[in-house]
C-alpha positions in Angstrom: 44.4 37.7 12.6 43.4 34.8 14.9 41.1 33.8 12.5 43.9 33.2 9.7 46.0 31.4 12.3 42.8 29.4 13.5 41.8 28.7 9.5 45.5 27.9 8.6 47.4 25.3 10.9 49.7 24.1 8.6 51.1 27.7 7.6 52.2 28.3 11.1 53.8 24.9 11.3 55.5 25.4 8.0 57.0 28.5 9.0 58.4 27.9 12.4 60.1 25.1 11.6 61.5 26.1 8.6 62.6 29.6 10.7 63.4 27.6 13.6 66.1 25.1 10.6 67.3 28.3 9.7 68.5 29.4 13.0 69.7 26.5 13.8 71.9 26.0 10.9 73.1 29.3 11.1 74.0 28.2 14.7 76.1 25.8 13.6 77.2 27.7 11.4 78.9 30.3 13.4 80.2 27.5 15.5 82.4 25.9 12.5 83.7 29.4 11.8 84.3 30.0 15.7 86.7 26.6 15.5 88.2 26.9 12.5 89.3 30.0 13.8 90.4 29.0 16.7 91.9 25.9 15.1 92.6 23.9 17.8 92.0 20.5 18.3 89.1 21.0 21.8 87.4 23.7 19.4 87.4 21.1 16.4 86.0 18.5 19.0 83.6 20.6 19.8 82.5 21.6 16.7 82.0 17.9 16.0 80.0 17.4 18.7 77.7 20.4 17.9 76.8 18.7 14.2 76.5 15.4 15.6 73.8 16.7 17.9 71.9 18.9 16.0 71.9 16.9 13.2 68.9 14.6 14.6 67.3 17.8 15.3 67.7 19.5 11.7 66.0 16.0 10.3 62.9 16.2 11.9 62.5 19.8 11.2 63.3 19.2 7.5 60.7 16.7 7.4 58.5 18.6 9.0 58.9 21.6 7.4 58.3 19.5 4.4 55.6 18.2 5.4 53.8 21.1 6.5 54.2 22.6 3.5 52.5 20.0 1.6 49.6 19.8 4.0 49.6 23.9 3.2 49.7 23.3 -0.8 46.8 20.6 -0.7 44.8 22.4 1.7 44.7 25.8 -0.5 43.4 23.3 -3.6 
């Protein structure tokens, strides 16, 4: 198994951060419904405070999660 992890960077990459998006969208997510539940105007602050900082942190992942996969594709050519 170390071998395949060794022999393959750009797999691993690939799939933590696209695991690592997916958590954290689902994060916010849960957050949204949590406040719109709530529906009151700290949760709804708070809720906008929770996109505007993990929204920095979904881009980078995306792009590298996107660029990961590439590296993966062109590497198995």
């Amino acid at each position: 198994m170390r071998e395949r992890l060794r022999a393959n960077p750009f797999g691993v990459v690939a799939a933590a951060s696209v695991t690592l998006l997916c958590v954290l969208v689902a994060g916010a997510g849960a957050v949204a419904v949590i406040a719109r539940s709530v529906n009151s105007w700290r949760s709804l602050f708070l809720m906008e405070q929770t996109m505007a900082f993990l929204l920095p942190t979904v881009k980078v992942l995306l792009v590298v999660g996107i660029v990961a996969s590439m590296g993966l594709v062109l590497r198995i050519r």
